[in-house]
N, C-alpha and C positions, 0 to 999 in steps of 0.2 A: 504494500500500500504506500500510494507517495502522500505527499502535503508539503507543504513552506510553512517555515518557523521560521519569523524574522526574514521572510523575503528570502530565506534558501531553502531547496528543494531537498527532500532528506526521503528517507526509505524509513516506513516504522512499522512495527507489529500488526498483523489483524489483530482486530480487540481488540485496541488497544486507548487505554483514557487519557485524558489531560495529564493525570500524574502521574503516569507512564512515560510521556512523551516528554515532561520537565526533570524526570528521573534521567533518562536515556541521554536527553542532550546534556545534563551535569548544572542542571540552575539549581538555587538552595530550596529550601525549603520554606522560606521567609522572604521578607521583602518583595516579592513579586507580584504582580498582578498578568491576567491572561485574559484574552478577548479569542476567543473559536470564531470564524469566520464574520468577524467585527462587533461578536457579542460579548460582555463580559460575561467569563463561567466566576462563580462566587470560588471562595479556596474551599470553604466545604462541599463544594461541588465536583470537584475535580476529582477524585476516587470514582466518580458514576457518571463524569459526562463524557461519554464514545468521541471520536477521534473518525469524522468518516472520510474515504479516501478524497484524496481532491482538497483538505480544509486547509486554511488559513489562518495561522494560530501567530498570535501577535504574543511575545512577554516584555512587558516592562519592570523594569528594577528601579528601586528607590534610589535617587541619589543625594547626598548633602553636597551643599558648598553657600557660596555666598555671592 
């Protein structure tokens, strides 16, 4: 199954969820937020919301500065 994360084309599991696909590519477990084909998935979502082929998964990371 393909999809883009952050605008790149990647290979990932059938079955496979949001937190699987945050796992696989190596983002934490914090600080991030995830949009599935320009939707927000909530983090307690992400264990249950499927991954269908073709999606578009945006992650943003918190950042500090000034």
């Amino acid at each position: 199954m393909r999809a883009k994360v952050n605008d790149v084309e990647v290979e990932l599991a059938e079955g496979g969820t949001v937190e699987d696909v945050l796992r696989e590519r190596g983002y934490p477990d914090s600080g991030v937020a995830v949009a599935l084909d320009g939707q927000l998935v909530r983090r307690s979502a992400w264990a249950s919301t499927d991954v269908p082929d073709g999606a578009r998964i945006e992650v943003f990371t918190a950042v500090q500065g000034g």
